[in-house]
N, CA, C and O atoms as CSV, one atom per row, in Angstrom:
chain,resi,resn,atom,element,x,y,z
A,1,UNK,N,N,106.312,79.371,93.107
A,1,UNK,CA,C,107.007,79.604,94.344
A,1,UNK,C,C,107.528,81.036,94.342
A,1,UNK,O,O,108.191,81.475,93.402
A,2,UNK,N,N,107.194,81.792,95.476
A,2,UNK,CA,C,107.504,83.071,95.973
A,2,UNK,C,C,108.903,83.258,96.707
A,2,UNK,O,O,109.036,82.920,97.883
A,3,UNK,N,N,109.911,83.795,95.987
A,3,UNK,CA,C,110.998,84.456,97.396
A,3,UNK,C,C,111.249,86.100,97.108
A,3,UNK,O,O,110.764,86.812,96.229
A,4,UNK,N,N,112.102,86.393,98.083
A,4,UNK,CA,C,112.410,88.013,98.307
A,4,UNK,C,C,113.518,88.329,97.449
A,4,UNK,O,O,114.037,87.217,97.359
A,5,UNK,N,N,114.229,89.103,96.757
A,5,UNK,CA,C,115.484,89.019,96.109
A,5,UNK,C,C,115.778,90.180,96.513
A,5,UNK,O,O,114.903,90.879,97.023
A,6,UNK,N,N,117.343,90.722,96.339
A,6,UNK,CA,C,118.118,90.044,95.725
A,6,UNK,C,C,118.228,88.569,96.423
A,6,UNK,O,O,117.508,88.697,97.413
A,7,UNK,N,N,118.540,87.767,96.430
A,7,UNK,CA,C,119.107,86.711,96.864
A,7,UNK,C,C,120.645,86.569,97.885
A,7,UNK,O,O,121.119,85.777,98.700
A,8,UNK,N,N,121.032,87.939,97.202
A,8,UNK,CA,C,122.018,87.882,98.324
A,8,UNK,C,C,121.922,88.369,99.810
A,8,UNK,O,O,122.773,88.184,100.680
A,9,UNK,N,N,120.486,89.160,99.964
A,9,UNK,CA,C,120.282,89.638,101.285
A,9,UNK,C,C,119.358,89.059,101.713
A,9,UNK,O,O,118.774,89.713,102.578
A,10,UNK,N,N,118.821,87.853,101.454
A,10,UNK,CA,C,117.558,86.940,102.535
A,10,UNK,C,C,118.583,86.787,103.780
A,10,UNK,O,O,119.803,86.631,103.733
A,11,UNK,N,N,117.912,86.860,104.669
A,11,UNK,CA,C,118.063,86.616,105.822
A,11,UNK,C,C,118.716,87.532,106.717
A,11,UNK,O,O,118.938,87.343,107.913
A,12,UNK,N,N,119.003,88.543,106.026
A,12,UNK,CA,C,119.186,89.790,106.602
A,12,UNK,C,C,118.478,91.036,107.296
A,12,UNK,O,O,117.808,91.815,106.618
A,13,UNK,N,N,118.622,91.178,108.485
A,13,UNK,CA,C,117.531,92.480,109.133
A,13,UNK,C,C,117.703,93.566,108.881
A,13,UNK,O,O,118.536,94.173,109.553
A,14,UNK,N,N,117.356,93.903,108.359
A,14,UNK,CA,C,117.263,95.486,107.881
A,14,UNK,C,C,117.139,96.315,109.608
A,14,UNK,O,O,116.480,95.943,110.579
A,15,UNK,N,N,118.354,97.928,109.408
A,15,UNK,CA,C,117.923,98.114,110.910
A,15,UNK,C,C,116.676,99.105,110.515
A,15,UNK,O,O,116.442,99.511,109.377
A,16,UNK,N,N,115.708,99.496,112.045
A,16,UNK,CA,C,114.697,100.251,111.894
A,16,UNK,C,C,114.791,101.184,111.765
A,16,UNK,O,O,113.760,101.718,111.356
A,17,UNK,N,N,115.903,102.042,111.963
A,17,UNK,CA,C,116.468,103.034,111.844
A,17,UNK,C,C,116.635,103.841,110.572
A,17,UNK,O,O,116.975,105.024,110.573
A,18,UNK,N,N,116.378,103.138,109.502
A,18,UNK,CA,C,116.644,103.804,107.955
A,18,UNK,C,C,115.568,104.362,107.664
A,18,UNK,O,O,114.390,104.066,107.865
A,19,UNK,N,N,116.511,105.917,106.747
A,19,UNK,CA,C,115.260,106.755,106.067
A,19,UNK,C,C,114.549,107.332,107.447
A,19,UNK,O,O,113.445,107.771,107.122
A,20,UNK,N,N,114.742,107.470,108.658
A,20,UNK,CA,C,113.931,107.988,109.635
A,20,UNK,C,C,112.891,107.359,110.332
A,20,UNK,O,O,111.966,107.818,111.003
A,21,UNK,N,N,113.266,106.079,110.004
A,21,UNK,CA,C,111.550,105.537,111.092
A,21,UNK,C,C,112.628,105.029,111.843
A,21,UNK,O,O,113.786,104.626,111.734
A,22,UNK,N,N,111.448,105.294,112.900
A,22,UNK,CA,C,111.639,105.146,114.485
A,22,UNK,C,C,111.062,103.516,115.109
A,22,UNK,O,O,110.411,102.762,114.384
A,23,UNK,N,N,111.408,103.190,116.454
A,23,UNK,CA,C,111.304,101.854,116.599
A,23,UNK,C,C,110.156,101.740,116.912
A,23,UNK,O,O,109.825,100.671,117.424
A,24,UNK,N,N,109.123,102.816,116.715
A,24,UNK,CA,C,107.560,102.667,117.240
A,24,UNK,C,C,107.234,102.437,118.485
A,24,UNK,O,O,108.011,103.032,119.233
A,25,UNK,N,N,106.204,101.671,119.205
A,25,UNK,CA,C,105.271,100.839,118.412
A,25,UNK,C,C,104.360,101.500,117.692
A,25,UNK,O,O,103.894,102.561,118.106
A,26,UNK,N,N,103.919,100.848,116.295
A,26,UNK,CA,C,103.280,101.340,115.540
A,26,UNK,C,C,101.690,100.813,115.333
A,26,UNK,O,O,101.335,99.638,115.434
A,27,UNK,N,N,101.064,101.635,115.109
A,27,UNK,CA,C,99.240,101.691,115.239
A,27,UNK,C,C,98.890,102.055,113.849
A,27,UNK,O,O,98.784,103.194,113.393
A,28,UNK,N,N,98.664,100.504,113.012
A,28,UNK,CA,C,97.245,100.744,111.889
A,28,UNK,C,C,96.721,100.639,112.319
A,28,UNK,O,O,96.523,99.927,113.304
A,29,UNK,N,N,95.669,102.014,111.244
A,29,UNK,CA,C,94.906,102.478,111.384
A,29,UNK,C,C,93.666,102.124,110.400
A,29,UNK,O,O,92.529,102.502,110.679
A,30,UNK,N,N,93.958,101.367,109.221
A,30,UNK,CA,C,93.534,100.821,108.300
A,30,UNK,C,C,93.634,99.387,107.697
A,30,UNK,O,O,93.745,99.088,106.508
A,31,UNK,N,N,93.570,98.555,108.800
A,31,UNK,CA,C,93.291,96.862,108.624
A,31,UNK,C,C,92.674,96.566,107.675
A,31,UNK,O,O,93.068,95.554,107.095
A,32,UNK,N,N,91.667,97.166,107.197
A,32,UNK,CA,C,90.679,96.619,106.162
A,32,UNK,C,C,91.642,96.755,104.613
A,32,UNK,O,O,91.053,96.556,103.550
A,33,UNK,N,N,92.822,97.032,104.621
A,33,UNK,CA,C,93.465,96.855,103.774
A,33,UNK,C,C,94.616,95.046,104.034
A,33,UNK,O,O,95.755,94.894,104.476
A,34,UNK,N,N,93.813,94.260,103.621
A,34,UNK,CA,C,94.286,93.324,104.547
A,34,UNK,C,C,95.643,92.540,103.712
A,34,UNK,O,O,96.427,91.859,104.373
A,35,UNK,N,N,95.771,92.663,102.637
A,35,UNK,CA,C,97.198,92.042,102.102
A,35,UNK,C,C,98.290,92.726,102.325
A,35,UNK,O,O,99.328,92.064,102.310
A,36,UNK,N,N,98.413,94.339,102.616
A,36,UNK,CA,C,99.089,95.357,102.764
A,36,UNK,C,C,99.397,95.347,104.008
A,36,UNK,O,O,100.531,95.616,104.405
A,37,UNK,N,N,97.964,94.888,105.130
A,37,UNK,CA,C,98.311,94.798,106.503
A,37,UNK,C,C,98.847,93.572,106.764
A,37,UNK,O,O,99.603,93.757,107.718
A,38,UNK,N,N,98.884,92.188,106.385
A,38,UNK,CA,C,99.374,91.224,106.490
A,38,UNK,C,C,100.597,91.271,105.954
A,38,UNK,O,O,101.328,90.559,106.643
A,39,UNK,N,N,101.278,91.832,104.925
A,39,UNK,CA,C,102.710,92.535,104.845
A,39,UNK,C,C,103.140,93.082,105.304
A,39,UNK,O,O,104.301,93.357,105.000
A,40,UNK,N,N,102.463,93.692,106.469
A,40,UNK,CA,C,103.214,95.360,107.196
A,40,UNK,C,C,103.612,94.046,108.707
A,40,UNK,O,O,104.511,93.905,109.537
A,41,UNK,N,N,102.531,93.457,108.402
A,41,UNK,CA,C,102.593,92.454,110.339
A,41,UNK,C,C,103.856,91.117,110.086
A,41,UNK,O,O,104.688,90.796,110.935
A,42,UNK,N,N,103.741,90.627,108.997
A,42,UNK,CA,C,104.654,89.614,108.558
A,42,UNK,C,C,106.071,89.634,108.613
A,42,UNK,O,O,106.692,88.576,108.506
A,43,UNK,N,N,106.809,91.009,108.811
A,43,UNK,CA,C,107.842,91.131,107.829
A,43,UNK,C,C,108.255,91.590,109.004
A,43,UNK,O,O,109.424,91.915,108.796
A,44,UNK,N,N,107.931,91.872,110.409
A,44,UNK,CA,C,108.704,91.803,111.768
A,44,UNK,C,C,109.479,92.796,111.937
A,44,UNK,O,O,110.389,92.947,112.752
A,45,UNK,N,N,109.083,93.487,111.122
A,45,UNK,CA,C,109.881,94.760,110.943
A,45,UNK,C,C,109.767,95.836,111.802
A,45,UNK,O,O,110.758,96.471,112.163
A,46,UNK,N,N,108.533,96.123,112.196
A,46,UNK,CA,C,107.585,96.805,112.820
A,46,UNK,C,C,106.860,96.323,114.017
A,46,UNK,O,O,106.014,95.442,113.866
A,47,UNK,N,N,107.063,96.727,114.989
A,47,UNK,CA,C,106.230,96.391,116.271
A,47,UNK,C,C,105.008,96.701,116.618
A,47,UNK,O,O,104.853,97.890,116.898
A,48,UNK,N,N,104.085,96.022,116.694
A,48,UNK,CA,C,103.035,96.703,116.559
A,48,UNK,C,C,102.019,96.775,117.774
A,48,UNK,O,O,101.722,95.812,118.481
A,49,UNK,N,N,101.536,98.062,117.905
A,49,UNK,CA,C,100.697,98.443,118.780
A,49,UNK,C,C,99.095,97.908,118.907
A,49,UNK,O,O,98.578,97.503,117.866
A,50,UNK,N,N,98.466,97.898,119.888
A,50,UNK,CA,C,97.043,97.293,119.933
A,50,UNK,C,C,96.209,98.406,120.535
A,50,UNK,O,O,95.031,98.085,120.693
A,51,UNK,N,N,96.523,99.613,120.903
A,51,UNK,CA,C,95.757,100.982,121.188
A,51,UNK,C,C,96.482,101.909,120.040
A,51,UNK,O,O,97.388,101.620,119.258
A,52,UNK,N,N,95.884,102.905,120.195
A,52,UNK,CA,C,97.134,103.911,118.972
A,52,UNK,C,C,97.669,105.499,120.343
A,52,UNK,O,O,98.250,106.565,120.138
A,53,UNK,N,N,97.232,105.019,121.319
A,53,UNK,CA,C,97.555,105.822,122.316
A,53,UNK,C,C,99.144,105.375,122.309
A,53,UNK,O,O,99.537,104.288,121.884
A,54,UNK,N,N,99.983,106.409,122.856
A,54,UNK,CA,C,101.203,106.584,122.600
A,54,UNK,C,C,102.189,105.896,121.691
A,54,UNK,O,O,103.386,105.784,121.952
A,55,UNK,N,N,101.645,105.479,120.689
A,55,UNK,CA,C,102.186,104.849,119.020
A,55,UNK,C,C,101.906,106.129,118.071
A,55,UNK,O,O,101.182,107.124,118.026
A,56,UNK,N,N,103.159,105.338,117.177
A,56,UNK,CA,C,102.718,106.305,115.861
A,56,UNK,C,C,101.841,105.440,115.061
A,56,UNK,O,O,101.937,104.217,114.959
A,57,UNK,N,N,100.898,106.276,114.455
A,57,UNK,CA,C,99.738,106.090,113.546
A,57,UNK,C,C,100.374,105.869,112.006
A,57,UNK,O,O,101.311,106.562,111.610
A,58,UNK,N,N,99.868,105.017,111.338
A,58,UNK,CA,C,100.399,104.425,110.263
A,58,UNK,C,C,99.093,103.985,109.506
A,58,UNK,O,O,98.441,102.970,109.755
A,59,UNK,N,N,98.784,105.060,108.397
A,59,UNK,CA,C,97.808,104.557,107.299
A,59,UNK,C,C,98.572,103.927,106.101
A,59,UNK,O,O,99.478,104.521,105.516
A,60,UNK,N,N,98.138,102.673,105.779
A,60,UNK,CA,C,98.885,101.730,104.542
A,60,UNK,C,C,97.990,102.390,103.342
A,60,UNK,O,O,96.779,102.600,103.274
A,61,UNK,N,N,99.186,102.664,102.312
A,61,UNK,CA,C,98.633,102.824,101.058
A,61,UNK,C,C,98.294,101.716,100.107
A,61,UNK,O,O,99.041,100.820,100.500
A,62,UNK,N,N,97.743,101.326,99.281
A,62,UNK,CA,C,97.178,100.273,98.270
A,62,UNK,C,C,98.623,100.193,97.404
A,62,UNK,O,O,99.107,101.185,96.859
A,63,UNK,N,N,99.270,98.773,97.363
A,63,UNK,CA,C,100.416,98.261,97.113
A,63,UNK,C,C,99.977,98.458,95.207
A,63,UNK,O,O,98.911,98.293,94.613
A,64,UNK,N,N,101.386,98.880,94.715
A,64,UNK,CA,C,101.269,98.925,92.808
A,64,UNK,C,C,102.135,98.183,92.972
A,64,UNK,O,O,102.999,98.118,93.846
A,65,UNK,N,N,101.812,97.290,91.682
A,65,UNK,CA,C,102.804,96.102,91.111
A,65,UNK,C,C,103.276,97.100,89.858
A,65,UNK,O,O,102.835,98.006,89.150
A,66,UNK,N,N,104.712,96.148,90.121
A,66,UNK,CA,C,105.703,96.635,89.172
A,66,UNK,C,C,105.459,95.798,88.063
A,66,UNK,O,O,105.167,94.630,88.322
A,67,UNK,N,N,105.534,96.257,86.515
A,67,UNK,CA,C,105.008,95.193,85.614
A,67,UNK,C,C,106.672,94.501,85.045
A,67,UNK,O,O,107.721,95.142,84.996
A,68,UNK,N,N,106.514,93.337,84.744
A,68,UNK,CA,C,108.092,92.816,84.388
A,68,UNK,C,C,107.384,92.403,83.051
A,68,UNK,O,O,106.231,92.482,82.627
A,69,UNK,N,N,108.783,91.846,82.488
A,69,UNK,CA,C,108.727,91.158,80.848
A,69,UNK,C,C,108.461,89.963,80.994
A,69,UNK,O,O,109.132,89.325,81.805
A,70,UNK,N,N,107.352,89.278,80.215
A,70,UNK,CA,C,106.874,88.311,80.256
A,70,UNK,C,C,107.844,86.748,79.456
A,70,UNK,O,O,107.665,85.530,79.479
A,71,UNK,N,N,108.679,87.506,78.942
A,71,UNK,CA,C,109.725,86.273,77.985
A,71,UNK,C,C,110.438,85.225,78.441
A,71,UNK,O,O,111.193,84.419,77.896
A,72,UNK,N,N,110.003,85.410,79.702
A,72,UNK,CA,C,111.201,84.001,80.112
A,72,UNK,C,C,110.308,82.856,80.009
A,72,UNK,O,O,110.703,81.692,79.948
A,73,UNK,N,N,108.496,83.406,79.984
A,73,UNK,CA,C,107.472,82.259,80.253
A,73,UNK,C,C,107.793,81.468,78.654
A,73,UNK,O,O,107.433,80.301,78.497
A,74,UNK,N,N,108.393,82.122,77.689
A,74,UNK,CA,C,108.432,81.088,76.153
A,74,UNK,C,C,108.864,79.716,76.289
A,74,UNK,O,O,108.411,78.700,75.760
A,75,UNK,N,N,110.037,79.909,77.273
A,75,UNK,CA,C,110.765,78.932,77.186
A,75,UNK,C,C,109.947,77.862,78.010
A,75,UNK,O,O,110.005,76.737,77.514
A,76,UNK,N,N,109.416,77.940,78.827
A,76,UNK,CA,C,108.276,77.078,79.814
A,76,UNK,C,C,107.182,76.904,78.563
A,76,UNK,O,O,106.874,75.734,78.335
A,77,UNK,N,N,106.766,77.582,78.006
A,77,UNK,CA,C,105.608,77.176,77.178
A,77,UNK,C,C,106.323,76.560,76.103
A,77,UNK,O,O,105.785,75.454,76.141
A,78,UNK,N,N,107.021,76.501,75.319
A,78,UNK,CA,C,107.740,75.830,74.339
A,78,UNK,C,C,108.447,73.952,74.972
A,78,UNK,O,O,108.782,73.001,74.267
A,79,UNK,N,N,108.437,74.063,76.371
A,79,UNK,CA,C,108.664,72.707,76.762
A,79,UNK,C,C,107.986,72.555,77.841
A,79,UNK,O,O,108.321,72.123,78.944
A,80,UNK,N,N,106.447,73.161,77.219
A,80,UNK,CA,C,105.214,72.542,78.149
A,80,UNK,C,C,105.344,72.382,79.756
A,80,UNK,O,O,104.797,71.603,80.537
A,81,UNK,N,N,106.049,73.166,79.896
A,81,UNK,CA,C,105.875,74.014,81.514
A,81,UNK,C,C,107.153,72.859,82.131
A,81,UNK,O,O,107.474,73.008,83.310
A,82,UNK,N,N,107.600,72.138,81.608
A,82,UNK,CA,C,108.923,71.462,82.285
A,82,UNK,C,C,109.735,71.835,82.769
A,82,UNK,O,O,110.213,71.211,83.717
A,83,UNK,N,N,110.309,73.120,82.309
A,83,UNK,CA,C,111.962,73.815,82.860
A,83,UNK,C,C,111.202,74.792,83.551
A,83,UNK,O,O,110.162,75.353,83.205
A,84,UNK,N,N,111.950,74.923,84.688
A,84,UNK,CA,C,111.277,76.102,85.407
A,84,UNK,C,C,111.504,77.517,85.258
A,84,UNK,O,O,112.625,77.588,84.754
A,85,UNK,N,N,111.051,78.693,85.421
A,85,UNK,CA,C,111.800,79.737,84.940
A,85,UNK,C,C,111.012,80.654,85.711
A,85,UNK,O,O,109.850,80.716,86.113
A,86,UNK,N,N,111.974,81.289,85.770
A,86,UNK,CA,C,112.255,82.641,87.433
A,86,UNK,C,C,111.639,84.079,86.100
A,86,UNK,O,O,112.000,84.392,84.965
A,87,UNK,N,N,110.392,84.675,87.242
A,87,UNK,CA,C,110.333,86.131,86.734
A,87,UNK,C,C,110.551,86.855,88.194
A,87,UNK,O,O,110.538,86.415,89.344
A,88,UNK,N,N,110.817,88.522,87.478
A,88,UNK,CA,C,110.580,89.445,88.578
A,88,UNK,C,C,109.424,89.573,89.106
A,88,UNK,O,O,108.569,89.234,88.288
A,89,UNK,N,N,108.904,89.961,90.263
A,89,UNK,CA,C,107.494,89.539,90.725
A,89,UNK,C,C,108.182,91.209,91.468
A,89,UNK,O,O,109.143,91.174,92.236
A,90,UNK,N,N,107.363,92.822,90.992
A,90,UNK,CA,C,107.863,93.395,92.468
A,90,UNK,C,C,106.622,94.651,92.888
A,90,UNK,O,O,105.684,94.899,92.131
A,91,UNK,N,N,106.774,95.161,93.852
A,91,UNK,CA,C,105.336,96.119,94.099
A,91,UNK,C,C,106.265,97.550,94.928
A,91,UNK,O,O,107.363,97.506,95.484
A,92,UNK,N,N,105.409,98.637,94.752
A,92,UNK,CA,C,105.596,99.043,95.441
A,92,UNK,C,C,104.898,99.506,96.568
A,92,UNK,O,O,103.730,99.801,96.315
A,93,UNK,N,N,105.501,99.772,98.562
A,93,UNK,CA,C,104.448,99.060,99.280
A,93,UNK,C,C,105.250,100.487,99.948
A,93,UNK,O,O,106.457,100.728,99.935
A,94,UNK,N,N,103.536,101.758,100.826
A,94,UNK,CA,C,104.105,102.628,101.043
A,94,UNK,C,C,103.122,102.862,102.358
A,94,UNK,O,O,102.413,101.945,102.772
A,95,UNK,N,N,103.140,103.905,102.852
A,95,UNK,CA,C,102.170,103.940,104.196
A,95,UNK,C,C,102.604,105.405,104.692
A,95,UNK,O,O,103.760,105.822,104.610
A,96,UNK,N,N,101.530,106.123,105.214
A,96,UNK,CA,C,102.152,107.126,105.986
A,96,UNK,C,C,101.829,107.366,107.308
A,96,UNK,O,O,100.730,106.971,107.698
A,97,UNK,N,N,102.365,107.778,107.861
A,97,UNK,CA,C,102.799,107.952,109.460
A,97,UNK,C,C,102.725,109.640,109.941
A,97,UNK,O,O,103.336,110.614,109.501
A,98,UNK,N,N,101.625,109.505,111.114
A,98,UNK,CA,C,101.262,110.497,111.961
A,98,UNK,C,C,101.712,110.542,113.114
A,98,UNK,O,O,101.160,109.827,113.951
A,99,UNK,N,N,103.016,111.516,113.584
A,99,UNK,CA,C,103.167,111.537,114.928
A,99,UNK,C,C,103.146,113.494,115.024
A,99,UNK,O,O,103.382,114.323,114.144
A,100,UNK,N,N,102.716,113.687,116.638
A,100,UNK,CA,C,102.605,115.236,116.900
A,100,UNK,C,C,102.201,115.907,115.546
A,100,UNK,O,O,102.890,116.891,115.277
A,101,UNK,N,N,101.409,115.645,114.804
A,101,UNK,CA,C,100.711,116.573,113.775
A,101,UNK,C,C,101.724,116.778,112.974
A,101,UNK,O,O,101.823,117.899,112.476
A,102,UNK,N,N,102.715,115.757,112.656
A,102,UNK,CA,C,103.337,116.092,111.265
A,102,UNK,C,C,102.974,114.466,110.846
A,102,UNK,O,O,102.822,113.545,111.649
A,103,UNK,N,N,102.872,114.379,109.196
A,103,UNK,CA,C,102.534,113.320,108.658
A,103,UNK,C,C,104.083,113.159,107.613
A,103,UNK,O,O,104.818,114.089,107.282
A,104,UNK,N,N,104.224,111.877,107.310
A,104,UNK,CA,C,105.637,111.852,106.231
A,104,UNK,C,C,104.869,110.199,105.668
A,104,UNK,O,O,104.170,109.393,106.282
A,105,UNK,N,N,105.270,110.209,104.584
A,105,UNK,CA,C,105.231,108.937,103.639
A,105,UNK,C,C,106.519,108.184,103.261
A,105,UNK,O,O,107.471,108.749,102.721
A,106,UNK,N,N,106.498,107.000,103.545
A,106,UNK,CA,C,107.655,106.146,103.445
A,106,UNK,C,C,107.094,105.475,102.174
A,106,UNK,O,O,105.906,105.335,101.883
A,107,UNK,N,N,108.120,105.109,101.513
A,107,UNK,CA,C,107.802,104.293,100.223
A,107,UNK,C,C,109.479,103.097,100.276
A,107,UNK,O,O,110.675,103.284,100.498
A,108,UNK,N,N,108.479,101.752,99.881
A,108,UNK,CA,C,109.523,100.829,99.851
A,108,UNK,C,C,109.202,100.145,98.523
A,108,UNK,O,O,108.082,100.115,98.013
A,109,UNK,N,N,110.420,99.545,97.971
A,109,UNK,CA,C,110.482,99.196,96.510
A,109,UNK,C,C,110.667,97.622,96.918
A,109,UNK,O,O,111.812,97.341,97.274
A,110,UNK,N,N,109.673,96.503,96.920
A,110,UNK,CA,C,109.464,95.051,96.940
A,110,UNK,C,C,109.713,94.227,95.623
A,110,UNK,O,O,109.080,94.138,94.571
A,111,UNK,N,N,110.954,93.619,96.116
A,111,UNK,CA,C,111.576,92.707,95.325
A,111,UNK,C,C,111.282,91.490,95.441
A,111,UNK,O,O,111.408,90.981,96.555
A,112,UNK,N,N,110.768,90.615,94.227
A,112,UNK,CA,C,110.605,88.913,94.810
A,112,UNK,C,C,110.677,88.788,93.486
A,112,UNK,O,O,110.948,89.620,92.621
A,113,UNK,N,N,110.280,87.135,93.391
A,113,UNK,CA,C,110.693,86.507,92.344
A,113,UNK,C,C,109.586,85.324,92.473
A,113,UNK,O,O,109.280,84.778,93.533
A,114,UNK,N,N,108.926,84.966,90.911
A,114,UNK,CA,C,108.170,83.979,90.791
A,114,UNK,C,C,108.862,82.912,90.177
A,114,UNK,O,O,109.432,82.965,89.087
A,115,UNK,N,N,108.786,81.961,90.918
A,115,UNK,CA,C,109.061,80.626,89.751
A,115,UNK,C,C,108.219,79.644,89.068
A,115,UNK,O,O,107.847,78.613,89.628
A,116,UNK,N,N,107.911,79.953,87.860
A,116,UNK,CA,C,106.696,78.964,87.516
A,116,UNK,C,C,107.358,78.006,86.606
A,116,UNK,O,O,108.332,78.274,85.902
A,117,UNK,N,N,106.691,76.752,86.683
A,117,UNK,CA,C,107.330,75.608,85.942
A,117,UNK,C,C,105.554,74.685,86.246
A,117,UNK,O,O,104.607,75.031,86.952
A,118,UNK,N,N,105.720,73.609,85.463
A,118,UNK,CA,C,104.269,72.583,85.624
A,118,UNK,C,C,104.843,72.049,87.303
A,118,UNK,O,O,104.054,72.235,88.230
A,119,UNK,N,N,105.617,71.683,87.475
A,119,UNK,CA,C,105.566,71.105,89.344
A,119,UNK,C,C,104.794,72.160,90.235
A,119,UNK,O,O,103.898,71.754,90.975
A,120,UNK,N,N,105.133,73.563,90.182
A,120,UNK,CA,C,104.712,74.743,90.411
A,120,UNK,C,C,103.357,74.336,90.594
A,120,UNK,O,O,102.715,74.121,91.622
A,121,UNK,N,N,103.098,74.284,89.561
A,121,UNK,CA,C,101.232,74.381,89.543
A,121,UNK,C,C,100.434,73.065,90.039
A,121,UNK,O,O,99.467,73.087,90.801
A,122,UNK,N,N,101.069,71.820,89.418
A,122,UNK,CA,C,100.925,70.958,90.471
A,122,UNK,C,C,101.017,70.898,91.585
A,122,UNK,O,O,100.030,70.406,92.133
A,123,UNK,N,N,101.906,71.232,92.295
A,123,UNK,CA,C,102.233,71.276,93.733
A,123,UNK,C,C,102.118,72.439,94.162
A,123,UNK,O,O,102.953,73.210,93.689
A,124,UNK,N,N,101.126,73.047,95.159
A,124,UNK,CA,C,100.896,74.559,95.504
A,124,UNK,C,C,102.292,75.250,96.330
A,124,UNK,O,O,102.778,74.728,97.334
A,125,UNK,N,N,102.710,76.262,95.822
A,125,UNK,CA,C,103.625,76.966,96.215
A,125,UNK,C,C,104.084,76.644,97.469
A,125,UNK,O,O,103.211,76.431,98.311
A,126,UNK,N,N,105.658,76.523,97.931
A,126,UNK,CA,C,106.465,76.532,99.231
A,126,UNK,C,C,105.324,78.094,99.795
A,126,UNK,O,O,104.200,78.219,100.282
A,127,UNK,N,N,106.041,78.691,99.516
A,127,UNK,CA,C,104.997,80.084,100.175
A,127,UNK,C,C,104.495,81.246,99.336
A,127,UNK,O,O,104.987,81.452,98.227
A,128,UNK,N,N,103.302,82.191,99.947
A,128,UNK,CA,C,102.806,82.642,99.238
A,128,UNK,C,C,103.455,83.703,98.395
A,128,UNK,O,O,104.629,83.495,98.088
A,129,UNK,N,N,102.938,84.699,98.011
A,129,UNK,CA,C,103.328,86.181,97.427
A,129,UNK,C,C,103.597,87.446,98.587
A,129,UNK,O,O,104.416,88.357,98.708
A,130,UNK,N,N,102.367,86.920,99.384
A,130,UNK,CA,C,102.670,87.462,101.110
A,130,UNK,C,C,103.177,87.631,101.651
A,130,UNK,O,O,103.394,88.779,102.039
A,131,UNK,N,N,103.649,86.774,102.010
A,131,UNK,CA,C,104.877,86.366,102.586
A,131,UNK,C,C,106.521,86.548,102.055
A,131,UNK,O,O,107.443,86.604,102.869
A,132,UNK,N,N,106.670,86.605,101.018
A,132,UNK,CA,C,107.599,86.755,100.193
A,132,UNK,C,C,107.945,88.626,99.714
A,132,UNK,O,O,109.000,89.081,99.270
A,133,UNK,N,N,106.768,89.302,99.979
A,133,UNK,CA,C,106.593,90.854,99.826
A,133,UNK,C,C,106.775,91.013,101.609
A,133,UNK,O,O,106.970,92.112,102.130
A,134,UNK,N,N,106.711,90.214,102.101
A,134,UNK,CA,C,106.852,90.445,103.679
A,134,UNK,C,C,108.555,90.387,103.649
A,134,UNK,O,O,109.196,91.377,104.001
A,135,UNK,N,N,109.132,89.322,103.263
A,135,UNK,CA,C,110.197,89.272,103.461
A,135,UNK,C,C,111.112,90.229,103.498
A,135,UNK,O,O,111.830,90.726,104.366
A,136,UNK,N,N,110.786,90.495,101.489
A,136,UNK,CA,C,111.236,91.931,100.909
A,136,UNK,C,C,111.297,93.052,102.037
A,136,UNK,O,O,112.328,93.614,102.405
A,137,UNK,N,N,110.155,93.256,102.468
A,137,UNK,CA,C,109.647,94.366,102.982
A,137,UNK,C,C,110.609,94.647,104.186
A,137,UNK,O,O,111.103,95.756,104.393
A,138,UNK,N,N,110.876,93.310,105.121
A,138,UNK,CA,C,112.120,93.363,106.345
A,138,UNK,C,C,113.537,93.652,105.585
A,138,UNK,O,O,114.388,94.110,106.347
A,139,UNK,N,N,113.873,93.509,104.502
A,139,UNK,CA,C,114.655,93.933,103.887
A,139,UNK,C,C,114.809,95.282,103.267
A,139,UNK,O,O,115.659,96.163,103.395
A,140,UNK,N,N,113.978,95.196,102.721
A,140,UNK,CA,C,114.008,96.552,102.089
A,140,UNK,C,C,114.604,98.226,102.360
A,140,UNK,O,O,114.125,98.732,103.375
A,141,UNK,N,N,115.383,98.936,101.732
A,141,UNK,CA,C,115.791,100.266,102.605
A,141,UNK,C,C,114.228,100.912,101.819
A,141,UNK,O,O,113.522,100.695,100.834
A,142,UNK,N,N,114.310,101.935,103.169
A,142,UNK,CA,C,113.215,103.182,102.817
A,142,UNK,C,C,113.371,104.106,102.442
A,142,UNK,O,O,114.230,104.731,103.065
A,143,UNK,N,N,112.852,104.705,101.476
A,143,UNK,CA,C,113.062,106.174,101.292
A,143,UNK,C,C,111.482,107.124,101.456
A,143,UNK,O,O,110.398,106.764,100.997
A,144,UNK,N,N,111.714,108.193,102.115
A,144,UNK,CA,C,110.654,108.835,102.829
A,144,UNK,C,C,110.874,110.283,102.166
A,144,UNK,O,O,112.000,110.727,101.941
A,145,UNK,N,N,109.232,111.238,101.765
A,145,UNK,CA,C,109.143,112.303,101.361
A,145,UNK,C,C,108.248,112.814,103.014
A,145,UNK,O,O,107.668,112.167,103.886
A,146,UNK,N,N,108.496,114.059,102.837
A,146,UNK,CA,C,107.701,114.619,103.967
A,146,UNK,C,C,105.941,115.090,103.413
A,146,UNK,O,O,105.147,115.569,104.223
């Protein structure tokens, strides 16, 4: 099972306003990046355009996972996947944006959390990784280089 962390800010809207983005509407330009674009559309963050005529243009960069410590899985493997146990799950998810011939790159730091336990795997996840980097992502503050 996938959620967004911290835990203390689910359900919170991030305004659009941070780090400099504007309320759009915004035009990918690169769909064929489709887990990155299904995170950028999920997370409601972003309004999105269906021409790129008077939108800003938004190429998604290829999401890096953050690598975490694998030690909490001992305790699940030592009692055969019974107790459940929470890792960091996080990526980082960035895109850049073309308006009037200046380009700037936003970069956001995606926080979630895996919980694996044997029910876990038996029973297919409440929701995906997708969705859960979507969440993050409506959360998330931005920080932008030019």
């Amino acid at each position: 099972t996938y959620r967004a962390e911290p835990a203390a800010t689910r359900g919170i809207r991030a305004p659009e306003g941070t780090a400099g983005l504007r309320a759009g509407p915004w035009f990918v330009a690169n769909k064929e990046l489709t887990t990155e674009y299904q995170i950028f559309r999920q997370s409601g963050r972003f309004r999105e355009a269906s021409e790129p005529a008077g939108a800003i243009s938004v190429h998604l960069h290829p999401q890096h996972r953050i690598p975490a410590c694998g030690n909490p899985l001992l305790g699940s493997l030592f009692t055969a996947g019974l107790i459940p146990v929470t890792l960091p799950h996080g990526a980082n998810f960035a895109f850049s944006t073309t308006e009037n011939g200046r380009q700037k790159t936003y970069d956001f730091r995606l926080e979630a959390s895996a919980r694996t336990s044997l029910w876990d795997w038996a029973v297919k996840p409440f929701n995906s990784e997708t969705a859960a980097y979507a969440e993050a992502l409506r959360i998330a503050p931005a920080s932008a280089a030019p």
